[in-house]
C-alpha positions as CSV (number, residue, x, y, z in Angstrom):
1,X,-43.8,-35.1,-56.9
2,X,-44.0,-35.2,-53.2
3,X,-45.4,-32.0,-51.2
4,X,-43.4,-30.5,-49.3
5,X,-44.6,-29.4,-45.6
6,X,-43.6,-25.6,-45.0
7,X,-41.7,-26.8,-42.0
8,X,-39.2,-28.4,-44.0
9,X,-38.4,-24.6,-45.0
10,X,-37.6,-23.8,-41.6
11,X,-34.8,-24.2,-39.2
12,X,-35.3,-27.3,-37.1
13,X,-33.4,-28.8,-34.1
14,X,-31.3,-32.0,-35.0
15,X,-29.1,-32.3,-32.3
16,X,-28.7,-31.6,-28.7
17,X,-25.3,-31.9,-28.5
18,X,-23.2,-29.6,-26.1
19,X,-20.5,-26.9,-25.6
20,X,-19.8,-26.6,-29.9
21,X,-17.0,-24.2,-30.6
22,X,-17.5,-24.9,-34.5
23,X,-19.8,-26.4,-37.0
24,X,-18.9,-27.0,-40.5
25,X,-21.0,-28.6,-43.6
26,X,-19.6,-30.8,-46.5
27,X,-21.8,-31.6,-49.7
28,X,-23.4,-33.8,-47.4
29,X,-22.2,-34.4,-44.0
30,X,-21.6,-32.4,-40.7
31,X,-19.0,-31.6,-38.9
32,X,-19.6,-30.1,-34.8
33,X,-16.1,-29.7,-32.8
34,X,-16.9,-29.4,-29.1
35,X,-14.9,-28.6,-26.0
36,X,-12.2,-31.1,-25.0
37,X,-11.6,-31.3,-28.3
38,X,-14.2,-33.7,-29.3
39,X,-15.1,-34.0,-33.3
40,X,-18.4,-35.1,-33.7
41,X,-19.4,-36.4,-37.8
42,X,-22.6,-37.8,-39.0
43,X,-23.9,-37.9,-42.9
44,X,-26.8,-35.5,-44.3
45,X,-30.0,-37.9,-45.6
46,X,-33.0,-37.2,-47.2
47,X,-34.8,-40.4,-46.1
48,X,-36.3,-41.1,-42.7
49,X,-33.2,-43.5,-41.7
50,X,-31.4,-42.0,-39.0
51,X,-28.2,-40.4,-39.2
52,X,-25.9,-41.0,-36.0
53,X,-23.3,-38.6,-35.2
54,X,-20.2,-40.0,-34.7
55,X,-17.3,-39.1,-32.1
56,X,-13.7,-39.0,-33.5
57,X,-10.8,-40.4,-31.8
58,X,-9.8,-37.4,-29.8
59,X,-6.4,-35.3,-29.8
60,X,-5.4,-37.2,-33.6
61,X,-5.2,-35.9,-37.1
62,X,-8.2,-37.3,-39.3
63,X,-9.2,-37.1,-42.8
64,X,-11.9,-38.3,-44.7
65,X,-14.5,-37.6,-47.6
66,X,-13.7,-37.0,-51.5
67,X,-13.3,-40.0,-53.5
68,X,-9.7,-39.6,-54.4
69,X,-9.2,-42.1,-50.7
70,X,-11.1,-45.3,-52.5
71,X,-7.8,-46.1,-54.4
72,X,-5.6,-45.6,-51.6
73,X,-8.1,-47.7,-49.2
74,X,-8.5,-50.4,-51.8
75,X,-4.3,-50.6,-52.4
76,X,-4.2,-50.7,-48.4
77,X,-6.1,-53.6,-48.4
78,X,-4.7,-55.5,-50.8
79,X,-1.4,-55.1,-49.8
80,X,-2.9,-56.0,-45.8
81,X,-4.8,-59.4,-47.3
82,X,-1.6,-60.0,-49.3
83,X,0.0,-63.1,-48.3
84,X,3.9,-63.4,-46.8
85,X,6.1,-65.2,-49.2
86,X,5.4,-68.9,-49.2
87,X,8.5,-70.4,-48.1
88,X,7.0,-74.5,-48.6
89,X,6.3,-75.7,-52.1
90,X,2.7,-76.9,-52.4
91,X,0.6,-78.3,-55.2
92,X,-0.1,-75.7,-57.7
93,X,-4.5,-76.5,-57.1
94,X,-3.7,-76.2,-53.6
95,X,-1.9,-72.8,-54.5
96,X,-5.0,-71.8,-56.5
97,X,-7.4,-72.4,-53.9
98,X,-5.7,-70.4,-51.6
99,X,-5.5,-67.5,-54.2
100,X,-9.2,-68.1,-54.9
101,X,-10.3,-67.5,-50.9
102,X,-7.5,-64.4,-50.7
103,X,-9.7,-63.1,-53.6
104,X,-12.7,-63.6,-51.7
105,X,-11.5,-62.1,-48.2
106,X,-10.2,-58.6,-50.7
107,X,-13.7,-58.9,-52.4
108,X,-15.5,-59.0,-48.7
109,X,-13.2,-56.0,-47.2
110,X,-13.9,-54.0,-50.3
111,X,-17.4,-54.4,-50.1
112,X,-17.1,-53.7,-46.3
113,X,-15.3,-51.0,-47.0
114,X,-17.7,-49.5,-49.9
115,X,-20.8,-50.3,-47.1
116,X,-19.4,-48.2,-44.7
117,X,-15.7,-46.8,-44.9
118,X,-16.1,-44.1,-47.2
119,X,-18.4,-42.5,-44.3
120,X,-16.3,-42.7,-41.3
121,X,-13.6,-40.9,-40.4
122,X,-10.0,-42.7,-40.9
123,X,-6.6,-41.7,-39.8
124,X,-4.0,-40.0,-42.4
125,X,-1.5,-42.0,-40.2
126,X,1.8,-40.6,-42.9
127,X,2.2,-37.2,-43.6
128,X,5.1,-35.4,-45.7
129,X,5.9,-33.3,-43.1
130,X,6.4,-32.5,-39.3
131,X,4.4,-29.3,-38.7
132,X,1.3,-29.0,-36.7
133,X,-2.2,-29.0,-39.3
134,X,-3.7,-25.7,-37.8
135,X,-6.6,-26.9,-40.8
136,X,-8.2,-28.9,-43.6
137,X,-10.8,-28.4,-46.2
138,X,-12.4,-30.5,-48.2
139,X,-14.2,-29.8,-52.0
140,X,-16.0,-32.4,-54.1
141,X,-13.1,-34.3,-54.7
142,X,-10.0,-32.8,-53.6
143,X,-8.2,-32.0,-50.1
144,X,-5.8,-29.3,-48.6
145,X,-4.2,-28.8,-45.9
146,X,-2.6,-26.2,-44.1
147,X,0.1,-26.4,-41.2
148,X,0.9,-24.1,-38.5
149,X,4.2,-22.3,-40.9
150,X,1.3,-21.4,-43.0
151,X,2.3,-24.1,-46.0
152,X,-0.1,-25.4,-48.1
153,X,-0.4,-29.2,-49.1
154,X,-3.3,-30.8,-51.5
155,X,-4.3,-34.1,-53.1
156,X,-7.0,-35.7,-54.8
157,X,-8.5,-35.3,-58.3
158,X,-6.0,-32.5,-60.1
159,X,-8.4,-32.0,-62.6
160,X,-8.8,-28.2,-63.9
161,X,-6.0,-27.4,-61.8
162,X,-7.7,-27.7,-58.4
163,X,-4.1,-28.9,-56.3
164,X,-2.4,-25.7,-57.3
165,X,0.4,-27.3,-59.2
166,X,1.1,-29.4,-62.6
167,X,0.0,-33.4,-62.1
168,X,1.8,-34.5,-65.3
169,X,-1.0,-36.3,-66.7
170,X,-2.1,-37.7,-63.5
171,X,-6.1,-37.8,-63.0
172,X,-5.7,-38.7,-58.8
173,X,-2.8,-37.1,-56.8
174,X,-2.8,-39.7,-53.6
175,X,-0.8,-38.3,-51.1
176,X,0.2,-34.8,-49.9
177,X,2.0,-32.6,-52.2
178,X,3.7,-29.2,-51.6
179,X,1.7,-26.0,-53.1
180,X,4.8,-23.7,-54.2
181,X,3.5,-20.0,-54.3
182,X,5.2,-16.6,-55.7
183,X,8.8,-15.8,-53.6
184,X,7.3,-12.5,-52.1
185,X,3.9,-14.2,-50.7
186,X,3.6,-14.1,-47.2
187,X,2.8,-17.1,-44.7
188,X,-0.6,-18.3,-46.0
189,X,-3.2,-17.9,-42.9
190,X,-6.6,-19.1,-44.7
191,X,-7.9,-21.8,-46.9
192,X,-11.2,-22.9,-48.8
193,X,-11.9,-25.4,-51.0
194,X,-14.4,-25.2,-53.3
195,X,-16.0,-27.7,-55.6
196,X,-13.5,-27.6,-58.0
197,X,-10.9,-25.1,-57.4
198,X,-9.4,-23.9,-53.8
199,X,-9.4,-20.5,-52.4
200,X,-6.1,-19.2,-49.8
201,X,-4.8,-16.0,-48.3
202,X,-2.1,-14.2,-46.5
203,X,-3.1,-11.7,-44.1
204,X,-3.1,-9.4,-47.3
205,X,-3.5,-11.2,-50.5
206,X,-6.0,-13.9,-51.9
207,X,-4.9,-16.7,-54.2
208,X,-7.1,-18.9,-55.8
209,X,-6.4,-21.9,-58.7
210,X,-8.6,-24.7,-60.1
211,X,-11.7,-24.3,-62.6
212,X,-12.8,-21.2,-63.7
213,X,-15.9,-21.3,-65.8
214,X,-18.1,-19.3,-63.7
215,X,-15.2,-16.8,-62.6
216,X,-15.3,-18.5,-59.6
217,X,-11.4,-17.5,-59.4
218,X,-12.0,-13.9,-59.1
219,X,-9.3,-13.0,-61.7
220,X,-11.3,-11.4,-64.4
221,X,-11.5,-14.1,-66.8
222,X,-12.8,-17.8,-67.0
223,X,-9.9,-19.6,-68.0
224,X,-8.3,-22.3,-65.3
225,X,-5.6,-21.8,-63.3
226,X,-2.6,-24.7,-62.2
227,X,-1.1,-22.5,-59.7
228,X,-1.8,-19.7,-57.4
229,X,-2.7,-16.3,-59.0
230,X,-3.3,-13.3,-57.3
231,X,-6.7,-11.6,-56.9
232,X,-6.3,-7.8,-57.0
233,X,-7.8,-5.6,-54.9
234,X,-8.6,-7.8,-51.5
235,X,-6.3,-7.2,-48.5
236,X,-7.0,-7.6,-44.5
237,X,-8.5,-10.8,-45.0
238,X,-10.5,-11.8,-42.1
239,X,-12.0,-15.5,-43.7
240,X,-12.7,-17.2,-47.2
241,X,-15.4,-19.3,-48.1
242,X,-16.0,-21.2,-51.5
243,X,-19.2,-23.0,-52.7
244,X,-20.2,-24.7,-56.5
245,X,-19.1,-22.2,-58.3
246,X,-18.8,-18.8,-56.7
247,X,-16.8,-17.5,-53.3
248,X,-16.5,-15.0,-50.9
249,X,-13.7,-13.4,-48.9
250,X,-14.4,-11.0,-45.3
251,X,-12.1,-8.2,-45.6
252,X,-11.7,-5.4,-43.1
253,X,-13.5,-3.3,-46.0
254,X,-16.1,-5.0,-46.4
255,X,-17.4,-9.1,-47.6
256,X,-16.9,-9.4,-50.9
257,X,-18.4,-12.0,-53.1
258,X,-17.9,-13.1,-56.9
259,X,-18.3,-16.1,-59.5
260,X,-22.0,-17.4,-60.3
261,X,-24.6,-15.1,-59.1
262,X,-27.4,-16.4,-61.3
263,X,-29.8,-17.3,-58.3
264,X,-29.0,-14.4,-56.7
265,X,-25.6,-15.7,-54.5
266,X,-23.8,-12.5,-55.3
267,X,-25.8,-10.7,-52.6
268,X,-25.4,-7.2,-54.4
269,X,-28.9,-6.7,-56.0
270,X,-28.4,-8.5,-59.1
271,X,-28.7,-12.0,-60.6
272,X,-25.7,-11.8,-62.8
273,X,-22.1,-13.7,-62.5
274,X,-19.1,-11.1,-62.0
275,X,-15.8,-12.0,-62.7
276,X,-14.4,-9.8,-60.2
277,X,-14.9,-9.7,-56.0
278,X,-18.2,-6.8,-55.9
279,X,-19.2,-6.0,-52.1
280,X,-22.3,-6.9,-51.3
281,X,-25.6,-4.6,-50.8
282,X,-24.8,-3.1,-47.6
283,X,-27.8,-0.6,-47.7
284,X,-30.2,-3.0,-48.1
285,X,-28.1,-5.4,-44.8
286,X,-28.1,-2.0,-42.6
287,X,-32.3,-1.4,-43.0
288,X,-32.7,-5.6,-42.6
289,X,-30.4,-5.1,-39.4
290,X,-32.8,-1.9,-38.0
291,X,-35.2,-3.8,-38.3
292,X,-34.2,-6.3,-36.1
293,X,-33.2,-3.7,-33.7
294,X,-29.8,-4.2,-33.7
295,X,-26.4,-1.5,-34.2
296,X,-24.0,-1.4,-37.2
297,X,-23.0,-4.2,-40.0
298,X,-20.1,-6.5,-38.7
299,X,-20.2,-9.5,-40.4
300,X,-17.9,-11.9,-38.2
301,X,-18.9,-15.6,-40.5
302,X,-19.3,-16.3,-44.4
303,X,-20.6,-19.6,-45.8
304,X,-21.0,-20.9,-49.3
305,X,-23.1,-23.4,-50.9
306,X,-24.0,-24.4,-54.2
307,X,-26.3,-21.7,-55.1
308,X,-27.1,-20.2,-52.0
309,X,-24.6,-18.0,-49.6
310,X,-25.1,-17.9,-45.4
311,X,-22.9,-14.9,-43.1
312,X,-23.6,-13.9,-39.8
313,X,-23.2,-10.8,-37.5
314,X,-20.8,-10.0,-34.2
315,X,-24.4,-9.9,-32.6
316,X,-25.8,-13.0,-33.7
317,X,-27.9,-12.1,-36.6
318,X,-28.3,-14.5,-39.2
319,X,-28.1,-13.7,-43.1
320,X,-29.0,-16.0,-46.1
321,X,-29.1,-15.2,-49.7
322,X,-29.1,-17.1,-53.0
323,X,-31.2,-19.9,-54.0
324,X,-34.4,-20.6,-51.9
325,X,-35.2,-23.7,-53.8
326,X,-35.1,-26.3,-51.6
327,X,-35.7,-24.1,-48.7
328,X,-31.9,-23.4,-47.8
329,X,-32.3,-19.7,-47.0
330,X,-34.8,-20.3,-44.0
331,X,-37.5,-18.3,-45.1
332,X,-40.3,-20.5,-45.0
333,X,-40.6,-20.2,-48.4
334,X,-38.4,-21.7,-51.9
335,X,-38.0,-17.9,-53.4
336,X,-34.8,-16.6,-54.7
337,X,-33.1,-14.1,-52.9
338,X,-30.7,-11.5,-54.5
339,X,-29.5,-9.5,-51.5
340,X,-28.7,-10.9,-47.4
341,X,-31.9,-11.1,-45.6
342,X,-32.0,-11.9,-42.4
343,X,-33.6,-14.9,-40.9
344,X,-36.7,-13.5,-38.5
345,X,-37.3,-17.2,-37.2
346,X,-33.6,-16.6,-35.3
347,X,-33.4,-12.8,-35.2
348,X,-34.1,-13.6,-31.3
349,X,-31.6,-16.0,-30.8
350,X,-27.8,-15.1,-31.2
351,X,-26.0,-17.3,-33.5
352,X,-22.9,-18.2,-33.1
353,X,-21.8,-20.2,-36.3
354,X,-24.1,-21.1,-40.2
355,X,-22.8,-23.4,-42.2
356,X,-23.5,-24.3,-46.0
357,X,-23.9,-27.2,-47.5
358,X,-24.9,-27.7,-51.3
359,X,-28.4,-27.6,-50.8
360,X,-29.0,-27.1,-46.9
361,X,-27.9,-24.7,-43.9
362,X,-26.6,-25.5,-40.5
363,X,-26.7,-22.8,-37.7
364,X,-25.5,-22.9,-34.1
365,X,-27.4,-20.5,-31.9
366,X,-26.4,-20.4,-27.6
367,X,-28.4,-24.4,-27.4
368,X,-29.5,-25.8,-29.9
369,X,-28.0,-27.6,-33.6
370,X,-30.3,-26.5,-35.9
371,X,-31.2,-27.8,-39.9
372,X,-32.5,-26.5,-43.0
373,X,-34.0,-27.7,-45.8
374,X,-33.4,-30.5,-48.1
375,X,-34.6,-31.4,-51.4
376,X,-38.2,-33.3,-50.5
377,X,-38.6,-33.2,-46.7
378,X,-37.6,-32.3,-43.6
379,X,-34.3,-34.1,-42.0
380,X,-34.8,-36.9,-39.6
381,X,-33.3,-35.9,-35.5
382,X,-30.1,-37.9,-35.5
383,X,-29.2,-39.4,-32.0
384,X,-25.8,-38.3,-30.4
385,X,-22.8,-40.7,-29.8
């Protein structure tokens, strides 16, 4: 096995570009929106190849990631490369030749498309609706959306009842559907997906639906869920996250966490899944924040990843908890941690924005884009667009 230099455990500076408002981290790509309402994208690596960042077509709607889009880009080529009727009668081995070199072009655009096209961004040009997308969130292979009325629409793989509603036997959903919730739900505000379920809220009540085997749901039990069900007991809902297999939700009480807590993700002391949203150690947060010299707990971000769970404070104090094992937590060390500890190498810079991704962490401070960990060594500096 390949050593792995401490540095790699470390926050390190990837990118220098300017004036982000917002980071955001798949299972492995980025996402930075800057001012002017540029979209920058580039994809995670673990080799020394460089990954480019890549700028968006400004001011338009885009999708992308989760696999569910490979059917609907191969079908879009097909019927593109698809000849018009042929109005001339020919010899049928002239016929078959031509069928033979349509074949090859669709072979040659697939490929093309299997090179590259699953990694840039595309435009969802038809939508099943007229409202504004106020935002989208992706899981491993499922999508949502949610407009500015606050409805909710998903696609993708329905499996374990991720999309909220009944697929009839349908393993891929292709296009936008309609997630119905109860009559007395208010407009839904927030959404998350995780790997395999989806997390969304009102201003004062949390849904969630999909796969449940870790209690991921929050609903006291691990059985799966089809459509929306209520989680008791959270209200003022300030933002959701979701990760692998556990989730998190800011309320004005407190940030509350449940699902798997095996590596420690919970943040509330123990290594042990709960079923149910239990706050996080807040005791052990205030003497990590005196330390650092700074006033009371306000948590204003929360992140998940796979194993491993990111927040940050209104005064730009950065937390990570959960699985150290690929040096996600910014420690300079693998170890597990099993309640927020704050990250000294940034306790002097204000950070404005962490990110999870399944095994890796992305935090904006005031400058600089910075990176950590991956699974053997430390990322490569991308160049900007």
């Amino acid at each position: 096995q390949k050593d792995v230099t401490q540095s790699a455990y470390q926050f390190t500076k990837i990118t220098s570009i300017k004036n982000i408002k917002d980071v955001s981290v798949g299972g492995f790509h980025y996402i930075a929106v800057c001012e002017e309402n540029k979209v920058f994208t580039w994809e995670h690596t673990l080799t020394h190849e460089e990954s480019r960042p890549k700028l968006t077509e400004r001011g338009r709607s885009i999708t992308w990631s989760g696999l569910n889009f490979r059917d609907i880009y191969s079908r879009s080529f097909k019927h593109a490369s698809s000849p018009s009727p042929d109005r001339t009668v020919r010899g049928l081995g002239e016929r078959e030749k031509e069928k033979e070199k349509e074949k090859e072009k669709e072979k040659e655009k697939e490929m093309e498309m299997e090179r590259d096209g699953y990694h840039t961004p595309r435009l969802l040009s038809v939508l099943p609706f007229q409202d504004t997308i106020a935002h989208v969130s992706c899981g491993n292979s499922h999508t949502a959306i949610l407009t500015d009325m606050g409805q909710l629409w998903t696609w993708g793989s329905g499996k374990g009842g991720r999309l909220g509603y009944e697929t009839q036997g349908q393993e891929q959903i292709h296009f936008p559907r309609h997630v119905r919730f109860p009559i007395d739900h208010k407009r839904i505000s927030h959404i998350t997906c995780g790997w395999n379920f989806t997390l969304c809220a009102s201003c004062d009540q949390v849904f969630s639906f999909g796969e449940n085997g870790d209690g991921q749901l929050g609903v006291g039990d691990r059985e799966n869920r089809t459509i929306p069900t209520l989680i008791k007991d959270l209200r003022k809902i300030d933002r959701l996250a979701a990760g692998f297999s556990h989730s998190a939700a800011m309320t004005k009480e407190g940030l509350f966490l449940w699902g798997n807590g095996e590596s420690g993700q919970l943040g509330n002391g123990e290594m042990l899944t709960s079923l149910v949203p239990t706050l996080i150690d807040y005791e052990h947060v205030a003497n990590e924040i005196k330390k650092c010299g700074f006033g009371p707990v306000n948590f204003s971000r929360i992140s998940c990843g796979a194993f491993h769970s990111a927040a940050t404070t209104e005064d730009g104090l950065a937390f990570t908890w959960g699985s150290g094992k690929y040096g996600q937590l910014g420690h300079s060390d693998t170890a597990d941690q099993c309640r927020p500890t704050a990250i000294q190498k940034l306790k002097d810079k204000t950070v404005t924005s962490i990110s999870c991704g399944l095994f890796f962490t992305l935090a904006v401070v005031e400058d600089p884009l910075l990176d950590l960990g991956s699974e053997e060594e430390q990322l490569p500096k991308p160049k900007t667009a």
